[in-house]
C-alpha positions as semicolon CSV with decimal commas, in nm:
position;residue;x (nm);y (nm);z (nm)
1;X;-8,697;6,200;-9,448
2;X;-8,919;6,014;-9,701
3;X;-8,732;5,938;-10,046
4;X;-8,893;6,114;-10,324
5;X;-9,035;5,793;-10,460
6;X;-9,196;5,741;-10,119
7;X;-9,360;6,060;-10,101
8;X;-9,471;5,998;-10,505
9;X;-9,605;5,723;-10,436
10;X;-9,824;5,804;-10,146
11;X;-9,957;6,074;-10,349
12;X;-10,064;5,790;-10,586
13;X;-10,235;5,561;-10,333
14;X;-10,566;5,355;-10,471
15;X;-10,839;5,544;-10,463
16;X;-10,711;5,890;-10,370
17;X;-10,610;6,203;-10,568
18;X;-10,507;6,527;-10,514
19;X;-10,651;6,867;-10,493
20;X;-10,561;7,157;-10,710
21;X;-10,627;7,440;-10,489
22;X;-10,407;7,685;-10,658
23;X;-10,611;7,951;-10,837
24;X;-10,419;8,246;-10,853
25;X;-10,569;8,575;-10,706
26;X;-10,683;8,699;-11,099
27;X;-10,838;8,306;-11,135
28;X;-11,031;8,287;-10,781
29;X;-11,175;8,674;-10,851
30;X;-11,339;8,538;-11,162
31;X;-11,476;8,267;-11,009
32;X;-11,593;8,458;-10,689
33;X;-11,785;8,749;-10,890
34;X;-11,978;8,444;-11,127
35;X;-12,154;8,398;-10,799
36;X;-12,163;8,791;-10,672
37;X;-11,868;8,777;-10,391
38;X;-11,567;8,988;-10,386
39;X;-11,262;8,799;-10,376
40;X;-11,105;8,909;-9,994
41;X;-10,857;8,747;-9,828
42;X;-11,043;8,682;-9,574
43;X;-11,313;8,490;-9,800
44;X;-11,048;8,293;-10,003
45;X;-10,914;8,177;-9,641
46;X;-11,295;8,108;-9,563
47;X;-11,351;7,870;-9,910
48;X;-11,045;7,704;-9,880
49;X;-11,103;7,587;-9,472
50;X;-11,483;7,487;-9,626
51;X;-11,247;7,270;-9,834
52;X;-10,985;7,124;-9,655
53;X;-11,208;7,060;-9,362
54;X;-11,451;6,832;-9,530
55;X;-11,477;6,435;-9,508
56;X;-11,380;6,412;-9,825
57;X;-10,971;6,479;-9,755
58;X;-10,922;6,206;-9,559
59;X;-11,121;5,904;-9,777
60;X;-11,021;6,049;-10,109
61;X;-10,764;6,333;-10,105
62;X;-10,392;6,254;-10,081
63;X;-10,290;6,607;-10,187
64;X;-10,338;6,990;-10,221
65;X;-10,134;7,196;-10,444
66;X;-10,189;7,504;-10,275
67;X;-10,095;7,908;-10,363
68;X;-9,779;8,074;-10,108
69;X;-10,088;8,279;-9,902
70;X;-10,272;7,932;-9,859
71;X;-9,958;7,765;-9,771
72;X;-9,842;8,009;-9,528
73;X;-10,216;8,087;-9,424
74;X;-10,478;7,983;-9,109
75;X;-10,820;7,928;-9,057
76;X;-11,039;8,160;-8,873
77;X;-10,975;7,975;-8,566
78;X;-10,575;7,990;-8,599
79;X;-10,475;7,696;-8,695
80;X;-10,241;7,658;-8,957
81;X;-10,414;7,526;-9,276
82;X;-10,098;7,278;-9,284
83;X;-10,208;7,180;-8,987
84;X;-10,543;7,103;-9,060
85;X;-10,449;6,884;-9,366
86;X;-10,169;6,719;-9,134
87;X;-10,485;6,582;-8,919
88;X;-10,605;6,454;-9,282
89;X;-10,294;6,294;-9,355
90;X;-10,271;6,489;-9,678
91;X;-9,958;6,586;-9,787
92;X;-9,930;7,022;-9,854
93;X;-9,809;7,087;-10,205
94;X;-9,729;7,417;-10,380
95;X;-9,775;7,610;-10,687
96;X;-9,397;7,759;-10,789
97;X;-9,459;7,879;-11,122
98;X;-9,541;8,223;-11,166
99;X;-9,782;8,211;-11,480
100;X;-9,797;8,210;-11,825
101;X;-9,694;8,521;-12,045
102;X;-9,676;8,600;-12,424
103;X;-9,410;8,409;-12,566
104;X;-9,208;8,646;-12,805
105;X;-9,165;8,542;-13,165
106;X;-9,501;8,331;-13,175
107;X;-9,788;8,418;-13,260
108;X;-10,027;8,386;-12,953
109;X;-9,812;8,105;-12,787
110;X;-9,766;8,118;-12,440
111;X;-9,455;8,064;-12,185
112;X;-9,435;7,985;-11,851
113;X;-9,197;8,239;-11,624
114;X;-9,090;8,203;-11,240
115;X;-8,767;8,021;-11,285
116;X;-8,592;8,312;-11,139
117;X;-8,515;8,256;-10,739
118;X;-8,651;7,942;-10,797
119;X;-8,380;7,754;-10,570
120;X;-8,447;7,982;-10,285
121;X;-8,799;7,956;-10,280
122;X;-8,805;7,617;-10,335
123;X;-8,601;7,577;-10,029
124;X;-8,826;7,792;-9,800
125;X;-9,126;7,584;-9,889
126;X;-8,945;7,247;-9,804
127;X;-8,922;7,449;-9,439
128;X;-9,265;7,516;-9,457
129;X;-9,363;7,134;-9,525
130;X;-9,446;7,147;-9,867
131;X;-9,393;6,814;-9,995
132;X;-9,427;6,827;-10,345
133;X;-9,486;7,103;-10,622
134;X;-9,641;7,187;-10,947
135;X;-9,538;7,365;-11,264
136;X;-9,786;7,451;-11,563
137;X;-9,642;7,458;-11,916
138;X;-9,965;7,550;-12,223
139;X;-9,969;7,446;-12,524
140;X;-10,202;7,588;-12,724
141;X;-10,326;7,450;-13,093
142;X;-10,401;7,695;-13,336
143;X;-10,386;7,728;-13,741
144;X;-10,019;7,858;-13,668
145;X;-9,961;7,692;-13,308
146;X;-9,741;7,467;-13,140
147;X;-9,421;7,617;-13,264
148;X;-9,157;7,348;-13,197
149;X;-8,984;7,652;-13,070
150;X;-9,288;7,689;-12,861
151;X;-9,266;7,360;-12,725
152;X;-8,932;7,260;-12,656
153;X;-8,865;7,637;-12,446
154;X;-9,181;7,496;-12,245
155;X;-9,015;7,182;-12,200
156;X;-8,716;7,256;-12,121
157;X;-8,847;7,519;-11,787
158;X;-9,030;7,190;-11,646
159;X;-8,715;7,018;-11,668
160;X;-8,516;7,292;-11,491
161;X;-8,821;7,338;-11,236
162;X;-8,795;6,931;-11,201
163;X;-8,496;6,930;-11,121
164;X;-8,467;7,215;-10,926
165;X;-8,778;7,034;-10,689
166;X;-8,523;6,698;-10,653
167;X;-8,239;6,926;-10,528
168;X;-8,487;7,036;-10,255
169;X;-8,594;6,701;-10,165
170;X;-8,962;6,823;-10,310
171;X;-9,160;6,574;-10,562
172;X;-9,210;6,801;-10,907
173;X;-9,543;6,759;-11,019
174;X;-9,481;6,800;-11,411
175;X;-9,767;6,984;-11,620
176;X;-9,751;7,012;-11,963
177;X;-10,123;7,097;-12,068
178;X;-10,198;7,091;-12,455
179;X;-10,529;7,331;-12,412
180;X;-10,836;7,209;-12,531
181;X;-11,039;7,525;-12,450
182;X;-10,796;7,806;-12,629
183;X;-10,865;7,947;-12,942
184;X;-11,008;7,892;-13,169
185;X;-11,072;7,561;-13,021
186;X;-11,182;7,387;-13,265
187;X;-10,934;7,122;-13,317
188;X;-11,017;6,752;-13,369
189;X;-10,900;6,488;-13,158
190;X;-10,657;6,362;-13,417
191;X;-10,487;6,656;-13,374
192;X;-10,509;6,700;-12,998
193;X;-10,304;6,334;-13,001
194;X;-10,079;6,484;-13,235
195;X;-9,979;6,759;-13,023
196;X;-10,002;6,577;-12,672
197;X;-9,773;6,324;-12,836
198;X;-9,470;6,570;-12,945
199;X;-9,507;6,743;-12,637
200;X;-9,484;6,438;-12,406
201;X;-9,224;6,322;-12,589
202;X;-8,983;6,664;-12,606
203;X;-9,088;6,685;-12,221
204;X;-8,932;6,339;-12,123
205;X;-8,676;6,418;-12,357
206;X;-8,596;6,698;-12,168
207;X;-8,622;6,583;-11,825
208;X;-8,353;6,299;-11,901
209;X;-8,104;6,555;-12,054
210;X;-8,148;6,749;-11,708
211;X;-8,106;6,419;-11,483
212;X;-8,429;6,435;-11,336
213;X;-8,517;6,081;-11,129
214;X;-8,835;6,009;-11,307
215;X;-8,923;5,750;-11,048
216;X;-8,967;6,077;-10,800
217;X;-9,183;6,300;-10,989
218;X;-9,567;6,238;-11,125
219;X;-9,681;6,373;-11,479
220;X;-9,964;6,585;-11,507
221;X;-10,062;6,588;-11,837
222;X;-10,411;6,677;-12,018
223;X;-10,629;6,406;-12,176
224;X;-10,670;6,376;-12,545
225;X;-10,991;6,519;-12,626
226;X;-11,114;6,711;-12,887
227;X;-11,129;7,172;-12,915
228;X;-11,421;7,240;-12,679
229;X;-11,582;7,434;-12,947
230;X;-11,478;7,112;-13,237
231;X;-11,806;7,040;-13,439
232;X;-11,700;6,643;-13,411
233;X;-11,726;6,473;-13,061
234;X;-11,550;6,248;-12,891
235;X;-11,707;5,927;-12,695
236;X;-11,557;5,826;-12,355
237;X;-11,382;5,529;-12,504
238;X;-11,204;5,721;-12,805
239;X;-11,108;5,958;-12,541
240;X;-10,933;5,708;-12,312
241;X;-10,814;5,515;-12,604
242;X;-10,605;5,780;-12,736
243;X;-10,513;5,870;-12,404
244;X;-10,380;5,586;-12,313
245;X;-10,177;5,539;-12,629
246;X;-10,037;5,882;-12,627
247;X;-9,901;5,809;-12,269
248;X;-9,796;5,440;-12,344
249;X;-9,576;5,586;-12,664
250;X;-9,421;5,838;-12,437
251;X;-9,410;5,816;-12,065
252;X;-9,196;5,559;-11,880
253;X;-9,259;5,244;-11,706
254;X;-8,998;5,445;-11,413
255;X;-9,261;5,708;-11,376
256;X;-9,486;5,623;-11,078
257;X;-9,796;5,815;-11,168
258;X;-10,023;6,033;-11,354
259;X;-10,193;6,257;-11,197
260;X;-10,469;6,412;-11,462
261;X;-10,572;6,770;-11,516
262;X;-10,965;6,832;-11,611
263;X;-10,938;7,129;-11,815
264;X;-11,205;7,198;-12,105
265;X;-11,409;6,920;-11,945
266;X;-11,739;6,886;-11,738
267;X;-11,695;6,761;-11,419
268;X;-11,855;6,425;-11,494
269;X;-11,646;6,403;-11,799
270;X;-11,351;6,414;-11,623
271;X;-11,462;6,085;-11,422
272;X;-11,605;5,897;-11,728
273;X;-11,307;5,944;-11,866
274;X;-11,056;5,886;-11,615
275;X;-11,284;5,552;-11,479
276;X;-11,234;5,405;-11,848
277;X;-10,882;5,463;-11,859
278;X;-10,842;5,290;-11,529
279;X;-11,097;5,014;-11,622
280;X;-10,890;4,915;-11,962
281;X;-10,574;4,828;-11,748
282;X;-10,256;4,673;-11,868
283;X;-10,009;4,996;-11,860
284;X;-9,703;5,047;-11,552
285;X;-9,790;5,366;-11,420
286;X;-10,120;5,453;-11,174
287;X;-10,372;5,665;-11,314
288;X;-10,548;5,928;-11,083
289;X;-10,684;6,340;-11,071
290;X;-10,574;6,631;-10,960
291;X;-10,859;6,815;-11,060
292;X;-10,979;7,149;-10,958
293;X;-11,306;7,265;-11,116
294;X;-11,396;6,884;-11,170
295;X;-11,379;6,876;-10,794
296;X;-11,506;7,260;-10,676
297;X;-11,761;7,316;-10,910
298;X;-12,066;7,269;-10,706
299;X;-11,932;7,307;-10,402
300;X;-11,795;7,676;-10,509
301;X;-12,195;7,778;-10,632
302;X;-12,349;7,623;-10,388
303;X;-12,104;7,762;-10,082
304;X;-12,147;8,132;-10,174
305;X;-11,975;8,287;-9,868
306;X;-12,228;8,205;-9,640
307;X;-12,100;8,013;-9,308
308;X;-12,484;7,848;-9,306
309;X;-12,409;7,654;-9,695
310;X;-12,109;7,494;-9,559
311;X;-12,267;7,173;-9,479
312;X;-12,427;7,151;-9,854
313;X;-12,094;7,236;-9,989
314;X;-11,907;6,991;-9,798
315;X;-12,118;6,739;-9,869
316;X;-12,123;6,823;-10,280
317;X;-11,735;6,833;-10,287
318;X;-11,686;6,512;-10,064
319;X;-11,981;6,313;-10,308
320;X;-11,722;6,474;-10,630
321;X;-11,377;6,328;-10,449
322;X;-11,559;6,010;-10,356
323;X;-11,711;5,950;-10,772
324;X;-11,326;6,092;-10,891
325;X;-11,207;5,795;-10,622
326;X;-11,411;5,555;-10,834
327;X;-11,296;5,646;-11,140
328;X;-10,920;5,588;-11,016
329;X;-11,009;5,269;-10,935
330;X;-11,192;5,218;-11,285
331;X;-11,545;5,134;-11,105
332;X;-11,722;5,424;-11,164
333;X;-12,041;5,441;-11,377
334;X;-12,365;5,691;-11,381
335;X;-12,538;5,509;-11,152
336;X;-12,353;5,598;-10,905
337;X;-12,451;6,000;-10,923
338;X;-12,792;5,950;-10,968
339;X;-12,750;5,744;-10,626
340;X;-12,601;6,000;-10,466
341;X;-12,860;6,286;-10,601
């Protein structure tokens, strides 16, 4: 069986990122009635193949966090969609957390629940092939928020979940996501390093404490950027910038990777900004996605349930993986979409 570092480190490979396929049910009904479909099963299972059997998973994709029904589900034509991705030589993750909740004593804070039969479920995806797994801890910034409370109870469920993942011989993806689209959102990017800082740092604190092996795990953390509603904008180089030196003050050299969420960002944002990053250089760990709007966006409006828009979708997600490819390689610039248009 692969070490944990191997299978982290595959998931980092040049050029390729990984897949968040893991909308909930109440997430992927939202997203299905903005374009006037009813969120089925059988639908869901029909998006998802459009997905995982495009070009793009093999040149670009190392990974899919998917939900327990995608991970235990099949294509219309039976076969397993761990299968399918097996064929791509992309490696099935899963989604373990349960979602986020009102934390008690805060005021509009948010914690993460799911830690509950953890172990045993953790141990019946590692049967089912799942090869790494993701947890989601928000942090939301507010005139009262982060509590420190707040905070350190959200770090201290990604240890446990970390650790929890090593015991199973499953890679924990770590997310700790300081929102940038919460409200009231209008927080400036000072203060969006301020809070991605302390977090990053009581996270890592946390995960030592618990004895996680940081060299097999990957950080998912957000980038620094400002509220989405914030009056004052941010370019693409302050953004990296203070990316970068929120990470370099907190995350270390042992971890092998950072895989980046796109939340609150467009999905060309997300590659501007991750391409910069990559193009500045100099720090231990690789830099990569693991976006899911930045990468389903246009594929999602443009697929609309209809078997005869597969080909337009396919090709609109696999031109998405192949600019976010770029951008973990630090070559990508607009020229390249306007190329591809």
């Amino acid at each position: 069986m692969a070490s944990l570092n191997a299978v982290a480190r595959r998931l980092i490979e040049p050029g390729m990122g990984i897949l968040a396929a893991d909308e909930s049910e109440p997430t992927i009904k939202k997203r299905f009635e903005a374009i006037g479909l009813v969120s089925t099963p059988e639908l869901r299972r029909d998006y998802r193949e459009m997905l995982f059997r495009a070009s793009a998973m093999k040149s670009f994709i190392s990974g899919v966090i998917l939900t327990e029904e995608t991970l235990e589900q099949s294509a219309a034509d039976g076969t397993t969609f761990r299968a399918i991705l097996g064929e791509a030589d992309v490696i099935p993750g899963i989604k373990v957390d349960k979602g986020t909740f009102p934390m008690p004593g805060t005021d509009g804070e948010k914690i993460t629940e799911g830690i509950d039969g953890l172990r045993q479920r953790l141990a019946h995806y590692a049967r089912l092939g799942a090869g790494f797994a993701k947890w989601r801890g928000v942090i939301t910034i507010s005139d009262t928020a982060p509590s420190k409370n707040n905070i350190h109870a959200n770090a201290h469920l990604l240890a446990r979940y970390a650790m929890l993942c090593q015991e199973a011989g499953i890679v924990p993806v770590v997310e700790p996501e300081v929102v940038g689209d919460g409200e009231p959102g209008t927080h400036s990017i000072e203060r969006a390093y301020e809070v991605t800082l302390e977090t990053l740092d009581t996270v890592f604190k946390e995960l030592r404490l618990a004895g996680v092996d940081l060299s097999g795990m990957l950080l998912k953390p957000n980038m620094v950027t400002p509220g989405t509603r914030a009056t004052e904008r941010a370019s693409v180089e302050e953004v990296a910038a203070k990316t970068i030196a929120c990470l370099t003050a907190t995350v270390p050299a042992a971890v092998p990777g950072i895989a980046f969420l796109s939340g609150g960002q467009t999905d060309e944002e997300a590659t501007a900004h991750l391409s910069a990053m990559n193009a500045t250089g100099g720090f231990p760990w690789r830099m990569t996605f693991s976006y899911g709007r930045a990468l389903q966006n246009q594929a999602l409006r443009l697929w609309r349930g209809r078997p005869e828009n597969v080909p337009a979708a396919q090709a609109a997600f696999n031109h998405r993986a192949e600019m976010n490819s770029f951008a973990a390689l630090g070559r990508w610039n607009p020229g390249l979409e306007r190329e591809a248009a």
